[in-house]
Each structure stands twice: as structure tokens, then as C-alpha cells.
N, C-alpha and C positions, 0 to 999 in steps of 0.2 A: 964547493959541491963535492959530496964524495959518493963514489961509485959503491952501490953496498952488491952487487953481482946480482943474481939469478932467484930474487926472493920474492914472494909474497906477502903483499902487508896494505892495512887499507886505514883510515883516522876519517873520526867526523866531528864534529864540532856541531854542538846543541844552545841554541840560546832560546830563551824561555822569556815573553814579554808576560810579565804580571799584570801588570794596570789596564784599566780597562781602556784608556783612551788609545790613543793615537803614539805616545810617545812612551820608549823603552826608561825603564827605571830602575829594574830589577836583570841580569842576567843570569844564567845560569850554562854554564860553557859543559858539554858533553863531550867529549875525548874520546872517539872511539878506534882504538889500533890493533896493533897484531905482533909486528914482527920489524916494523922498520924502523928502528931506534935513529936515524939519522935526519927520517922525514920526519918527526915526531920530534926532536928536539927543535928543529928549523921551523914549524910551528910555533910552537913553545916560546919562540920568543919572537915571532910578530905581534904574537896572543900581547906579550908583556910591552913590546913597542909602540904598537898602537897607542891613537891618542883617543879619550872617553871624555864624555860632559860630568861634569863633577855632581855628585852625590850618587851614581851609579853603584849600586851594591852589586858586584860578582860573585859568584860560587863556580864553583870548577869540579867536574866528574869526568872519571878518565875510566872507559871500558876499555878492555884487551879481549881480544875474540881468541878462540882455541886454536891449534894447528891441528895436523894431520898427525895421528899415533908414529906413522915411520921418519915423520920429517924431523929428525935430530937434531939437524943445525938451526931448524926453524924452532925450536926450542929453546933451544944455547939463547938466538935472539929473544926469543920470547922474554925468556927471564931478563935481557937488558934494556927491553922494553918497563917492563913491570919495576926496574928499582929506578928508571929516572923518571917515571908515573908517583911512584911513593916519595921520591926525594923533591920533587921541584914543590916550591912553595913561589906563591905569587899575591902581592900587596897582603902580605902577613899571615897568608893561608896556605893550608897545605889541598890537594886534590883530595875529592873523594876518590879510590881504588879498586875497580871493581877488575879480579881479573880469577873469577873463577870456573870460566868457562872451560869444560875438559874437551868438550869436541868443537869444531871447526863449524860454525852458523855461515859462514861465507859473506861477501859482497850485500847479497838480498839480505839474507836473515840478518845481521847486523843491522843494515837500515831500517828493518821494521819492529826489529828490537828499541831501538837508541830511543824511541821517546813514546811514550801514553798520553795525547795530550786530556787534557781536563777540561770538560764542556761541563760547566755550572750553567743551570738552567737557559741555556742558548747560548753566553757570552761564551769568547775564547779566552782561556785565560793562562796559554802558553803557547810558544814562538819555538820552534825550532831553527836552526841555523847547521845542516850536515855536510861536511868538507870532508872532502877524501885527502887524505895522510899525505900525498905530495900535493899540497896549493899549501901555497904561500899568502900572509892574509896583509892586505895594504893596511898600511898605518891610520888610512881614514877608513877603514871597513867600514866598522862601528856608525861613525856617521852617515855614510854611503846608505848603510841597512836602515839607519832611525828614518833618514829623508823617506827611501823609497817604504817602508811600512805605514806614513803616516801620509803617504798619499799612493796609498794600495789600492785600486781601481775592481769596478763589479767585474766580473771573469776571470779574475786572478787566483789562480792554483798556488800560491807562493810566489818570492821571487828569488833569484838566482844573482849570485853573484860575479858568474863566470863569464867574460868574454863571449858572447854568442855572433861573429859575426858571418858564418857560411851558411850556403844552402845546405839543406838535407835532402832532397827529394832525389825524385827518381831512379836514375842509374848512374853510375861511375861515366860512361861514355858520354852522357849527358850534361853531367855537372861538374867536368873537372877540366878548368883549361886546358887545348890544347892533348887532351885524352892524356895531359900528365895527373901528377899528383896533389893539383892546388884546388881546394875548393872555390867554386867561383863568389863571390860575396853575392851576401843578401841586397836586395835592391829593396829601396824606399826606409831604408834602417836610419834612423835621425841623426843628426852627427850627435846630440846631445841629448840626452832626457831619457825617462823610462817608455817602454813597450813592452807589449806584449807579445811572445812567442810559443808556436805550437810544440816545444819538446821544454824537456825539464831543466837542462843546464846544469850537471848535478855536480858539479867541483865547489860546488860554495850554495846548497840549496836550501830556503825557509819557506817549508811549507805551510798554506794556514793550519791548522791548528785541524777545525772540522773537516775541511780535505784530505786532512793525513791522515785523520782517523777512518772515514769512509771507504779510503783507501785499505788500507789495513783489514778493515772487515772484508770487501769486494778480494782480495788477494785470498786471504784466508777459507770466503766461501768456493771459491775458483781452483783453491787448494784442493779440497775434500773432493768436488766433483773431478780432483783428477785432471781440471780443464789450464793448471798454470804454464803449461806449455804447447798450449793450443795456438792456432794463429790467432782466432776471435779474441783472446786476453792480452797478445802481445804484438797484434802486425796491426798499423793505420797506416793510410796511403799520404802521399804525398798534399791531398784535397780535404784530409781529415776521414774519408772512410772508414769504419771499421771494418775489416778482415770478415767474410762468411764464408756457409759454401759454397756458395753460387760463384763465388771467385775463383780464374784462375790464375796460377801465380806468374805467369807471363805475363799477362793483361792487364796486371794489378799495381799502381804506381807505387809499389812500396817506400815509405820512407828509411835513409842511412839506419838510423835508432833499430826500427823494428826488422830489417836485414841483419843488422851486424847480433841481433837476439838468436839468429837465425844459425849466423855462424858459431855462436856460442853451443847451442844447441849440439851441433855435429858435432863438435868438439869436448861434450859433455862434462861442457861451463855453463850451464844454464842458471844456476845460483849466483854465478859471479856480477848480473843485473836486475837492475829492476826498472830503470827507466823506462824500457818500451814497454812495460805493462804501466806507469804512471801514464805515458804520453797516449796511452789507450783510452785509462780509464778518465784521463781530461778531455778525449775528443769525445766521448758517450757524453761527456756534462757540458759543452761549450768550455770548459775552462782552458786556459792557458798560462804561462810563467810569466811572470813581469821579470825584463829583466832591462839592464842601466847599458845607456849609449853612452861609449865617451869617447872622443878622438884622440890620434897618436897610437894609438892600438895598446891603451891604456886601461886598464881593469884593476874591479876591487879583490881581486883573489886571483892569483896563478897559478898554474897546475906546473910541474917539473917534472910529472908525467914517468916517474922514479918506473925501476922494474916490479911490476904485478902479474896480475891477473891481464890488464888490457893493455901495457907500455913493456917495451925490452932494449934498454942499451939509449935510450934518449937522453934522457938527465937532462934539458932544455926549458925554462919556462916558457910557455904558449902564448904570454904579453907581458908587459911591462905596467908593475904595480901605481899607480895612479897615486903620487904624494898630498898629502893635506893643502897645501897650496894650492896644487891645480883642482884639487876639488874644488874647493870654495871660489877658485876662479869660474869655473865653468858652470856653476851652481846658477847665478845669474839667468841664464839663460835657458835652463829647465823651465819648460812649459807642459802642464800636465794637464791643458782645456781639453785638448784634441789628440788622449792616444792612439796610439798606431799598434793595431793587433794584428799581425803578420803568419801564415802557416809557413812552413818548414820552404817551402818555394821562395818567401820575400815577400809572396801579394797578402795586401790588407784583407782581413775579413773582420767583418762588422761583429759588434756583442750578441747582437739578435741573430746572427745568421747561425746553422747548423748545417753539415752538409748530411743528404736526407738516405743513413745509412739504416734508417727504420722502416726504410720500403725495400729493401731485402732481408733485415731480421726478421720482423712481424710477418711480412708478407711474403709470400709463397706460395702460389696458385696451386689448386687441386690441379691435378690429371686433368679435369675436365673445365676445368676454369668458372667452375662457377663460383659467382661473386656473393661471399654470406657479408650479411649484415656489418661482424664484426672485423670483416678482411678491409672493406671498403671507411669503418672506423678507422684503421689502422692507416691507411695509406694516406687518410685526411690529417689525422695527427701528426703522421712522419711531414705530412707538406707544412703542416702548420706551425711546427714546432721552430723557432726560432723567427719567427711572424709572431704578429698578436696571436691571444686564440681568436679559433674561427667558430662562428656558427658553422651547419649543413644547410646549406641552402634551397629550399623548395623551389617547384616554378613560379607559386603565388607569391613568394619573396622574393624572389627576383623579377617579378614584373613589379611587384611593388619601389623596390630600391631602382630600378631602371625608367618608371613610370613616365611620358612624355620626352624622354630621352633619345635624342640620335650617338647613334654609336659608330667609332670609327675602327676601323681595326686594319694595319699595315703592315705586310711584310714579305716573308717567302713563302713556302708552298704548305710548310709547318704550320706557319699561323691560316692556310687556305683550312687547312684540315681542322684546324682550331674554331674559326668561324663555322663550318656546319654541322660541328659537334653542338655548339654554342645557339645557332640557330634551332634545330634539333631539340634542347632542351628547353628554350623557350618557347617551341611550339607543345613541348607534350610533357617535361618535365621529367623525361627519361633518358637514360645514359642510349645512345642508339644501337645498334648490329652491328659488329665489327666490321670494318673497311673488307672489301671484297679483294683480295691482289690482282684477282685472276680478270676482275672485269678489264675490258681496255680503256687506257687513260683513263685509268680511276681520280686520280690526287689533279683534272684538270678541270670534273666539274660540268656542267652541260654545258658548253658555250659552243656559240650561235647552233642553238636548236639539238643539239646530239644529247636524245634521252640513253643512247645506251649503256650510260657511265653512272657511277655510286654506288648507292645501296641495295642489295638484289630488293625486289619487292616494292619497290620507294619509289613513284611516280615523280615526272622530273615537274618542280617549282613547288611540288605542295608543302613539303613538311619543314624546309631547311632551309632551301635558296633555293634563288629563281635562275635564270639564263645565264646570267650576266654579260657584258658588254668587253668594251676595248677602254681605257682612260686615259689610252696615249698613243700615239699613232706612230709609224715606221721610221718619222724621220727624225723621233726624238734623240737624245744621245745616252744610251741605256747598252747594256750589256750584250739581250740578245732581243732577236726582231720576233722571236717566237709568239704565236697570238698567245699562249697558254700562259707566259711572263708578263701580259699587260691587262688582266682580266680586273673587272671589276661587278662583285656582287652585290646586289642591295635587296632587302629581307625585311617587310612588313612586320608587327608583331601587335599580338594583344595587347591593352592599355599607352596607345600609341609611342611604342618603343620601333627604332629601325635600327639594321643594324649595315652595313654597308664594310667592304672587304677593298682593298688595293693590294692588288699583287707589287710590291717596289724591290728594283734588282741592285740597289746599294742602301750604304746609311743616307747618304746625300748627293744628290745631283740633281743638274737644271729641271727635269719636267717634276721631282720633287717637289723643289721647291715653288714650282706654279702650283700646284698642284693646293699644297698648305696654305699660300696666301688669298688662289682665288675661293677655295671650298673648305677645308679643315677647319680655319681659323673662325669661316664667317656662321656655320651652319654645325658644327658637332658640339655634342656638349661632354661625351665622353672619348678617349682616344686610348685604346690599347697597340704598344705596338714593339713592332724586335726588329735587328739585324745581327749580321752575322757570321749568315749562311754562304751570301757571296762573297765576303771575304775571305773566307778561308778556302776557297776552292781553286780559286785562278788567280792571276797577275791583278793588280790593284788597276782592271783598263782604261777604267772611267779619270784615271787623275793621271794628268798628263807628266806630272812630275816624276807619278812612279811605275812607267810604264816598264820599265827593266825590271822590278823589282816582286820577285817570287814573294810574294805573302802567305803563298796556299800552305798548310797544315807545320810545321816548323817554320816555315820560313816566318811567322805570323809573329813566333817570338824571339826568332833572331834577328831577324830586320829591324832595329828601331825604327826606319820609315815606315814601316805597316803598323804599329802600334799607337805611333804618335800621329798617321793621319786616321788613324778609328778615328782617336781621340779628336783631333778634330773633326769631323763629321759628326761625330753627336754632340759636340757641342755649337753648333753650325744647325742642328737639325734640335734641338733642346729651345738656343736661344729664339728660333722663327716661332713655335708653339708657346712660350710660355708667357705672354702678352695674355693670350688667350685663354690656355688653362692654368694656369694659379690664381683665375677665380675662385671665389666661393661656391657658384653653384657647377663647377667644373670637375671632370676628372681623368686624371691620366696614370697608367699602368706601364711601365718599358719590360719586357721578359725578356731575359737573359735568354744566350742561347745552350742549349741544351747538347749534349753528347752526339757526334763528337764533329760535329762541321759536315763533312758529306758523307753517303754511306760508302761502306766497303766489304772488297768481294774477299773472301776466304785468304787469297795470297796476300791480299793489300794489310789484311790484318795480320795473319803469319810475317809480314814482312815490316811489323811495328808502325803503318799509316794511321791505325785508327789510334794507338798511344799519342802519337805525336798529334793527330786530330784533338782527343782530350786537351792537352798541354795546352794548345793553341784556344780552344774556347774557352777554357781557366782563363788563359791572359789575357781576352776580349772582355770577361766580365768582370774583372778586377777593375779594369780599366771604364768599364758599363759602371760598377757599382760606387767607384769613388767619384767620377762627374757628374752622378743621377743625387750620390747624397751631397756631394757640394753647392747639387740646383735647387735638392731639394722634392727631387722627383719619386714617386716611390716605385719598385723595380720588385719583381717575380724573380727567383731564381728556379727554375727547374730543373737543376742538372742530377740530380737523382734520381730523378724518374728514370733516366735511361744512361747508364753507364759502359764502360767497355767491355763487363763483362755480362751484359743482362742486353745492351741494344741491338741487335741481331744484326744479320746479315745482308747485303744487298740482294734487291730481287728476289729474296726469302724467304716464306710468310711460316715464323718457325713460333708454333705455337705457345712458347713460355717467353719469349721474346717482350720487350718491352714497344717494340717496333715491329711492324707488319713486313718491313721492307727494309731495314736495316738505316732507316731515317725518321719515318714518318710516325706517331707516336700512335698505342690502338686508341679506342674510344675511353677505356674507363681511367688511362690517363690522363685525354685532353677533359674531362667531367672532373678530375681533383683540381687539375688547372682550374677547369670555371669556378670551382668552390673558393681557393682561395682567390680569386681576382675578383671575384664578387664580392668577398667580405670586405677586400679592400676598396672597391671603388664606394661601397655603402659608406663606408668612415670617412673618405674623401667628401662626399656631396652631405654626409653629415645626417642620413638615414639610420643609422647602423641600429640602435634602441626603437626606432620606429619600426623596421619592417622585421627584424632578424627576430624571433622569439623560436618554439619550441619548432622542430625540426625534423624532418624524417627523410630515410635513404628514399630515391626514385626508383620505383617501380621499372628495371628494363624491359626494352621493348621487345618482345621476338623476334627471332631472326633465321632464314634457312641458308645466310651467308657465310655465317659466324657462330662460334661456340654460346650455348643458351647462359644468358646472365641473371637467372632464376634467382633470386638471393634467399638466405633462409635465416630464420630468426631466434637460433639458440645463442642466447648470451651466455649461458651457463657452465662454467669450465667444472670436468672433470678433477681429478684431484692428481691423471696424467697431465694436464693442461699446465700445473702448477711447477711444474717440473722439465718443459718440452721447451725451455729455450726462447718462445717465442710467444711474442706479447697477443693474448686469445681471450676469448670470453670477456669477462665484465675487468681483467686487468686494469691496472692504468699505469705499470711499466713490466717488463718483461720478466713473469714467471711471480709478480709481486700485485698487492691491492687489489681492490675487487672485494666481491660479497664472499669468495672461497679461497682466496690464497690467501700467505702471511703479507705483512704489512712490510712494504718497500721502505728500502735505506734510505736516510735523508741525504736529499738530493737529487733522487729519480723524481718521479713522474708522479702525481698524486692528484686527485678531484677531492677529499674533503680529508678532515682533520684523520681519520681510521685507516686510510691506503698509508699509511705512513707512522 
């Protein structure tokens, strides 16, 4: 290893798969340097070490990027760069020499120079492979890259060859043992096989082919508008968010990637990356990196992390190159049925899921919040999108798909407000008057006879829910003895539909579980239901094992005891239900729970409660969403609707707020909710083609509690609409498609063959 001092210098490496199937045949190696003749030789002959499948035709092209006009010595190298580029010859061939660059394209520019790929009428019909100047490339690269391209999985941005095994998220204090300098490893990372990961990996990276190109354009238009150093093209959060303005950056889980852009920035290195605008423009598309598990902290490409732009004084490689032997040992044992797609935190996220960063792009209430046509489109989309699509569900469709049906619905005070939004609309088929704050014990409902609580104007049992009762009495073993925690409502409906509410204060305990065996199982035929909320607020009281143990808001994911008894509890509360609903004519809903566990006052958020709240309901529905799809249950995610930087404040009824109260969600979010949980329960009981056909928003109802939800019905975008950021009018992705804008890049958002 030799120390070359205080230089700048960068290499990538371009492979090009010609054929159109599955397996490499044809290579074409891209070279792209600068100035580091040392790293660039030390290349050069893993390149030649390497072992290849026989009739593999290689070509070789070596770019040199410009230097700076005053950098002298970065010249001198320059030129010893460029003669052992022209001199080296490899299996009887010399390099092609491209080294005519007079100015300095940097880090970025380099990258999106090195390849054009070639899209013949939809096929791909080239591979790139780009390595930065210090990685080292294992002698099984070649086969390592054939395996993982020829079981390249749907959500795959490329794959990566680099070691990925830490977290990235949220803040240094966070995620670094010990508040040193180790990053904590990624959890659920397979000892073996490929995955997928929320950032790019970019010391050994093959992007598809149509990805890179997409990219390339998205960069370029992002360019002109002036917007490439904006947070929205290069900050995602730790959850997959895109960056807006509604964010603040205290509040915003930024991910390592798009911070370390940040410091680049200040430093006026902003050219020297580009990952965090890849890792952007992958979380706008669900995509992610595929990238190779292998144990012994064994990888197919090392970085030695030489002096640049991002390393000084290291000269260390980052792992240990993984030999032809232990490949093919370990090979065995790849199993690629069940990948594992992981964000930058370690938790799984599903290929369908999106986190729902299009109900702050699109949507942005007026001043006055009234609700047009194509605001309340927008918020249906952003819920939908990584769901099936949804119909818009009318009352007459949903008394149709609910027809004869008793419905159950279980939870906290969230899902209370959820059922008489839900009642509400199947009694009149309109989004209702926003929650009142001001009435007293609003979120409790009329119980035993007190009309002076809900809706101003709304006489108590007509429209929504009746009285309601008690379902469990003082001496049960339940959290608190409060009547307003053991309520139960029950709610007639047209086309003999009921819908019936349980207030329950954990995932599992005894009057629960009476509860499911003597009535749930024998009498409902539909069952929506969450947890959640109690857990992340107090001590775990109800489990005698973990009565020491703080679970409330951090504690929830540093405790492996609180995560791994969730985990039991719903599965303890899953397997008593599913007897009964994985019937055919059954259905069941589980909603995640939503931002960020309990509310909080001004200090509690100044003093990072409601960040670590998020954290904690991330880790509850990680843990929600991989035992609901190993049951087989299907699960709501709503955490978008209300985030840290949009869920207001406790006791604060702040009108752009996504929460009346800094918990409880207003009305025209629990109405997206019922839209998506309606499509899905139709496709469950197997309605969905029967009752779902053409569709129109509901008519809101007046209100002198709440701001008027008047909606108005111009689809028609101006020619400013097309331009404004923000997905309006007849759109069908943002500023693109529609009867008046240009047609969207492949890959956005499109309803017929011309949005695109």
C-alpha cells in the first residue's frame, strides 16, 4: 500500500450486459480516474486476477476527468495516470483512452457521464458496474455480479457491491455505540443472500440500465430549475420521506447519506456526490439497491478509502475480499424466495409499501382548508399508492360491499374517533365537521346519557353512534379503571350493516381475550383493528414479567423486552381470530399505528419526545407488518397522514395541523382511512368488481364547529399548475400527464398510454 499524500482522484468501472437474458456475455469495463495512479493500478490487476466464465468477450475504456487549472502536481499525476491507461493491455488488448477532459466534471459529473445506457424498444440492453478508484475488486466479483443480476428482484435500483452492513439513520447520538464512533449494525441483515437496501452502496454500483437513465434526466431537469441542491432532490428521512417545506430540520429523521450532502454543501463540495439525490430519487419510486450478504465481514469489492474528496490519511480496506472458494461455498445457501427489503434503520419494508410523502407534496391546504375535488384526489392516491389501486368509495358502495354485515372495530381512542367518522359516513355518505376541541370530553362520546359532547349541532345517537355502554367492569385486569377506557358503541345501519366499537387498553390481556372467544369470533363478520398507543406510553403493566421495564417512547426500541412481547401479543391476539376470519366470507384489517404514540406539549417536542415517539412506532410496525404478512393478515399503514412535522401539538387545535389535538387525526383524514380500508375489506369478502364501479367525492356536511369542506370542481390546471411543484388538476404525477401538462418520465405515475 502506498501512501500517495493529500490528492484527489476518483475510478469507476462500467460493465455493460449485452444479452438480453439473465446472464452476462459480453463486458465492457469503463475506467474512470483522475489522478491516483497508485489506486488505479491496484485496480488493474484485480480487474486481470479475477476469475471469468469462459467465452466472456471484454472491452476495456478508461476515462480521466480534468483537474483544477492551479493544481500542478495534480497534473504531473495526471499525466501518470494517462500513460499507464495507454500502456496496460489485458487478454491481448489495449484500453480505449479517453482523457480529454480540460476541466474538472467532479465526483457527480463523472458519474453521470460514464455511461448512456441503451433502451431498444423497452429491453435493457446495457449493465453498468461504477467503482470508485480506491476498491479493490475480489477475484469472484464477476461471478458474485452474474449470480445477483440473474436473480435481480422487482424494486431493484441496481445492485451494489460494497459491504452495506450499518445503520444510517437518524443522528450520530443515536446510532453510534456507546455515543463513539462505531456504527451500530443493521438488524434482520441475512448472514447470506441478497437484499435490499434503502441507499446506493456506491463503491462497486450496477445500476439498471432504465434507472440510471431516468435518473440522469430527473438530475438534469432538477439542474435547470436550479433545484440540485435543494433539500426536496437530495434529503430522505430515515422512514423513506422525501424532504418538503412543511419540514423542519430538527424534526426531520434525516438520513447519514443526505446529512453528510449537507455537509458537503457548506463546504462547497456539493459536486463531489450524488448518492443522496440517487437515494431520493429511489425513495420517490419505491426502489431500492440490491445488495450481497456474506459472513466474516467478507465483500465483493473493498474500498482503501485512499486520500480524496471523502477519505484523508486512511489507506485501510473497509472488509476483506471474499475468495472464489468461499463464494461458491456459501452459494448453497442463497435463498432468494423471501427477500428482505430493509430502510437505512434495518426494519423490513414490503415492495408495495411507500411511505406516504405525497400527502405533503400534493397536498397543502388553503388558508381556509377548503377541500377541492382534486386536493382530496391527491390524498387518496398518496394513501393508495403502494396498496392496490383504490376505487373512491360512495355511501351506496359501501353499504353495498358491507351489505348484512356486523362489523367489529378494536382499539384506542384513535380508532373511537375512527368509528364515528365511519358511522357518519354510512349514515349520510359525507366526510363530517371537524372535531370541536373546545367541547368537553369530546374524544369520549355520549356515555351514560351526556349529550353535551361531539359535534356542535349533531344530536346525541342520530347520525353516528348511540350511548354506548361499559364491556368490562372495574374488577377486570386492564390498565386504567376509567369508564371512558371501557366504552362500548354499537351503531345500526342501512342494508343491515352494524357496526360496534371496543375501547381495549393493550394488544392482549385476559378480558380481551374473553371478550374474542365469547363474541368476536361467534357474531362478526368483519374486524378492523390497532394497537399501540398503550404501549408506547407507560411501563408494559399489564405483563408481570415486564413490570420494571420502561417501554414508553425510546425505551420501546431499546428494550428488546418490549419489542419481542409486542411481538408476542399479536401473535397471541392473531392466532385466537384467525380460526374465524380466514374465512372466505370474512374480513380483517390491522392499522398500524400512526405518529408518533402519545401527544406532546411544545417542551416535550423541543426536547426530542415526539422524534423518539416516531422511532418507536416505526419499530412497532415493522414488527406489525412482518407477523401480519407471515399470518397473512392484511394491515393499513397510516403513518403519513400525520408526521412529526405536520401532527400538531397537544391540547392545540392548530388549524394546518394534521391532528386537532396533537394525537387525534381531523375528519378528512379518518375519510382517506375509510376509503382505503373499504377497498380492502371489498377484495377480502370478494365484492370488489361487484359493488366498486364509477365513483364520486362526498358531498361534506356543514358545520359551525369547523372550517366549511365546500369542495369545488376545477380539474383544469393552468399552464402555472404545470410548473408549481405540486401534483394539481387533471395531473397524474407531479407538474407531469393530464389533458395540459407534458407527459411524465417513465416511471412516475401515469392512468393511460399519453401521461407518459
Amino acid at each position: 500500500m502506498v501512501s500517495v499524500g493529500r490528492i484527489t482522484g476518483f475510478f469507476f468501472l462500467l460493465v455493460s450486459k449485452i444479452s438480453l437474458g439473465g446472464k452476462i456475455n459480453h463486458l465492457t469495463l469503463k475506467i474512470l480516474t483522475q489522478k491516483r495512479v497508485e489506486s488505479l493500478q491496484r485496480l488493474l490487476n484485480s480487474i486481470e486476477i479475477a476469475k471469468y466464465a469462459d467465452g466472456i468477450n471484454i472491452d476495456v475504456e478508461i476515462y480521466i476527468d480534468g483537474v483544477d487549472s492551479a493544481d500542478k502536481e495534480g497534473k504531473r499525476l495526471r499525466k501518470n495516470v494517462i500513460k499507464l491507461a495507454k500502456e496496460w493491455e489485458w487478454q491481448g488488448k489495449k484500453a480505449v483512452v479517453y482523457d480529454t477532459e480540460k476541466k474538472k466534471k467532479g465526483v457527480r459529473g463523472s458519474w453521470l457521464k460514464c455511461s448512456e445506457p441503451k433502451i431498444v424498444a423497452g429491453e435493457e440492453l446495457s449493465r453498468t458496474l461504477i467503482v470508485e478508484d480506491d476498491v479493490e475488486l475480489s477475484e469472484a466479483w464477476f461471478e458474485i455480479l452474474s449470480y445477483a443480476i440473474e436473480n435481480e428482484a422487482e424494486g431493484s435500483a441496481g445492485i451494489s457491491l460494497q459491504r452495506q452492513a450499518f445503520r444510517l439513520d437518524a443522528y450520530a447520538n443515536e446510532i453510534f455505540e456507546n455515543h463513539g464512533r462505531t456504527l451500530l449494525p443493521l438488524p434482520n441483515l441475512p448472514q447470506v443472500g441478497l437484499y435490499q437496501f434503502a441507499h446506493v452502496g456506491p463503491w462497486a454500483f450496477s445500476p439498471k440500465p432504465l434507472v440510471w437513465k431516468d435518473f440522469k434526466k430527473w438530475i438534469a431537469i432538477n439542474t435547470k430549475k436550479q433545484k440540485i441542491d435543494h433539500p426536496s432532490t437530495f434529503s430522505v428521512s430515515a422512514d423513506g420521506t422525501i424532504y418538503n417545506q412543511n419540514h423542519k430540520e430538527n424534526l426531520y429523521l434525516e438520513t447519514l447519506p443526505s446529512r453528510w450532502y449537507r455537509r458537503s454543501l457548506a463546504e462547497g463540495k456539493g459536486d463531489s456526490m450524488w448518492t443522496a439525490h440517487f437515494d431520493n430519487f429511489c425513495a420517490r419510486r419505491n426502489l431500492m439497491v440490491t445488495h450481497i450478504s456474506l459472513p466474516q465481514n467478507l465483500a465483493a469489492a473493498t474500498s482503501y478509502r485512499d486520500n480524496g474528496e471523502h477519505f484523508f490519511d486512511i489507506h485501510t480496506p473497509d472488509s476483506n475480499l471474499v475468495t472464489m472458494k468461499q463464494w461458491q461455498s456459501f452459494l448453497p445457501f442463497f435463498d432468494e424466495s423471501n427477500l428482505l427489503r430493509l430502510d437505512v434503520s434495518g426494519f423490513p419494508r414490503s415492495l408495495t409499501h411507500r411511505r406516504l410523502d405525497d400527502l405533503d407534496v400534493n397536498w397543502i391546504p388553503d388558508d381556509d382548508l377548503d377541500l377541492t375535488e382534486s386536493q382530496v384526489s391527491s390524498l387518496l392516491d398518496a394513501l393508495a399508492y403502494g396498496y392496490d389501486p383504490i376505487e373512491t368509495v360512495s355511501r351506496d358502495q359501501a353499504l353495498c360491499i358491507l351489505q348484512n354485515k356486523k362489523i367489529g372495530i378494536m382499539g384506542d381512542s384513535i380508532s373511537r374517533y375512527f368509528t364515528f367518522t365511519f358511522n357518519y359516513f354510512l349514515r349520510t355518505g359525507e366526510i363530517p365537521p371537524d372535531f370541536d376541541i373546545t367541547l368537553s370530553d369530546v374524544s369520549w362520546g355520549y356515555v351514560n346519557g351526556n349529550e353535551n359532547n361531539g359535534w356542535n349541532g349533531v344530536a346525541a345517537g342520530v347520525d353516528y353512534y348511540d350511548f354506548g355502554d361499559l364491556w368490562n367492569d372495574e374488577d377486570s385486569d386492564f390498565r386504567s379503571t376509567r369508564t371512558q377506557h371501557r366504552q362500548r358503541f354499537e351503531t345500526a345501519h342501512d342494508s343491515d350493516i352494524s357496526t360496534t366499537f371496543w375501547f381495549i387498553q393493550d394488544t392482549w390481556y385476559p378480558v380481551l381475550e374473553d371478550l374474542i372467544d365469547s363474541t368476536i369470533n361467534n357474531d362478526y363478520d368483519i374486524l378492523i383493528v390497532n394497537s399501540g398507543w398503550w404501549e408506547l406510553t407507560d411501563s408494559d403493566t399489564l405483563d408481570p414479567d415486564l413490570t420494571a421495564v420502561d417501554c414508553s417512547l425510546d425505551g420501546m426500541y431499546k428494550n428488546e423486552d418490549c419489542l419481542s412481547g409486542y411481538e408476542s401479543d399479536l401473535r397471541n391476539f392473531i392466532n385466537a381470530l384467525l380460526p374465524t376470519f380466514s374465512l372466505d366470507n370474512k374480513a380483517i384489517v390491522w392499522r398500524n399505528s400512526n405518529c408518533c404514540g402519545d401527544s406532546f406539549t411544545q417542551s416535550e417536542i423541543n426536547d426530542g419526545d415526539m422524534r423518539k415517539g416516531a422511532l418507536a412506532a416505526h419499530a412497532l410496525n415493522v414488527i406489525t407488518n412482518d407477523v401480519m404478512a407471515e399470518l397473512g393478515i392484511q394491515t393499513f399503514d397510516p403513518s403519513g397522514t400525520g408526521n412529526i412535522a405536520n401532527v400538531g401539538i397537544k391540547n392545540q387545535d392548530i388549524i394546518d395541523k394534521r391532528t386537532f389535538d396533537g394525537s387525534h387525526p381531523r375528519v378528512w383524514v379518518y375519510y382517506a382511512w375509510i376509503q382505503v380500508i373499504l377497498n380492502k375489506i371489498a377484495k377480502q369478502l370478494g365484492n370488489y368488481d361487484a359493488c366498486l364501479g364509477t365513483t364520486e367525492i362526498p358531498t361534506p356536511a356543514p358545520s359551525t364547529a369547523a372550517p366549511s369542506f365546500k369542495p369545488t370542481y376545477s380539474m383544469v390546471p393552468t399552464s402555472a399548475e404545470c410548473s408549481n411543484q405540486v401534483r394539481d388538476g387533471s395531473e397524474t404525477d407531479i407538474d407531469c400527464g393530464g389533458a395540459q401538462c407534458d407527459a411524465c418520465e417513465i416511471g412516475l405515475s401515469c392512468s393511460i398510454d399519453s401521461d407518459c
